[in-house]
C-alpha positions as CSV (number, residue, x, y, z in Angstrom):
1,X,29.3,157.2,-52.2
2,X,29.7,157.2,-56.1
3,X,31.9,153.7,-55.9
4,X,28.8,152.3,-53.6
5,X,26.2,153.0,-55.4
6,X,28.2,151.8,-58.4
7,X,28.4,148.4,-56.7
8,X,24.8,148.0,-55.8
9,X,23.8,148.9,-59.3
10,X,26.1,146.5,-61.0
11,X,25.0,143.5,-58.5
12,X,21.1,144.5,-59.0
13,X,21.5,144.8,-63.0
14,X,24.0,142.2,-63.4
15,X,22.5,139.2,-64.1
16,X,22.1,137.2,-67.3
17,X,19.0,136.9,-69.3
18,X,17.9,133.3,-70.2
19,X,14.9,131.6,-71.8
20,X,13.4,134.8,-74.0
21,X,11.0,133.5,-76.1
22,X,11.4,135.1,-79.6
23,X,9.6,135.3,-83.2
24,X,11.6,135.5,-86.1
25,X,10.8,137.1,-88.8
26,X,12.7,135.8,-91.9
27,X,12.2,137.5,-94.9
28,X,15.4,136.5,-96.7
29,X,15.1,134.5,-99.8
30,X,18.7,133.6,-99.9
31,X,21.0,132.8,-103.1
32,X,21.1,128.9,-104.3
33,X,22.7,126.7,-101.5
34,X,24.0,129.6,-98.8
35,X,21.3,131.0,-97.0
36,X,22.4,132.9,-94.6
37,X,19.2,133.6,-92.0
38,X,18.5,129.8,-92.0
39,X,22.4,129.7,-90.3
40,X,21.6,132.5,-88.2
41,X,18.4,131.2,-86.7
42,X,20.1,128.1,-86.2
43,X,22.8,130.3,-84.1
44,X,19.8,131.7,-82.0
45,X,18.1,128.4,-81.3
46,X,21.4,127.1,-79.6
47,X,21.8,130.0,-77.5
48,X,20.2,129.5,-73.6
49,X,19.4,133.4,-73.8
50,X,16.4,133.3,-76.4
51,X,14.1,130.7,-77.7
52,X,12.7,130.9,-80.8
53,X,8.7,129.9,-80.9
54,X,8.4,130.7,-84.8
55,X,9.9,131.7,-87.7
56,X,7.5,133.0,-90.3
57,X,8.8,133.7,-93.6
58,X,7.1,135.1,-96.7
59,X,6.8,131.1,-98.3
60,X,4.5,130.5,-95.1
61,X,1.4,131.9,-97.4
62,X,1.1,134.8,-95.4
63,X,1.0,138.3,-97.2
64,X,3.1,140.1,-95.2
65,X,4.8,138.3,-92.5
66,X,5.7,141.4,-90.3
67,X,2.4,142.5,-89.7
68,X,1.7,138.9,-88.9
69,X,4.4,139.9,-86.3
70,X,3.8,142.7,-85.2
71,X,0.3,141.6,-84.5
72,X,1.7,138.8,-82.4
73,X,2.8,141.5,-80.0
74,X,0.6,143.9,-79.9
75,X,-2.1,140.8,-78.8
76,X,0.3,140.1,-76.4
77,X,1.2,137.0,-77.9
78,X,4.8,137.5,-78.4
């Protein structure tokens, strides 16, 4: 029974996730030419699993770019 119920669990929960649609929040100022979050939002905009709607950072004018997020989600937005 154990083995069964295994199987019907890993076929029901065993798919792949695609097209998540994601805010970043990018708070690093990086250091002269290398900056590192602008390589790893890069890395998540290739990838099938998440899309990336926005990345707000703290040069966007806003005072504090993750309450901006967090309100985003709360209004359902994100």
């Amino acid at each position: 029974m154990p083995i069964f119920m295994i199987t019907i669990f890993g076929y029901t929960f065993g798919g792949e996730v695609e097209d998540v649609e994601v805010y970043v929040v990018d708070l690093d100022e990086g250091v002269g030419p290398l900056d590192l979050s602008d390589r790893i939002i890069s890395h998540l905009r290739s990838d099938d699993s998440l899309r990336v709607v926005d990345v707000v950072s703290a040069s966007d004018g806003l005072d504090d770019p993750v309450a901006y997020g967090r309100e985003k989600v709360e209004n359902g937005e994100a």
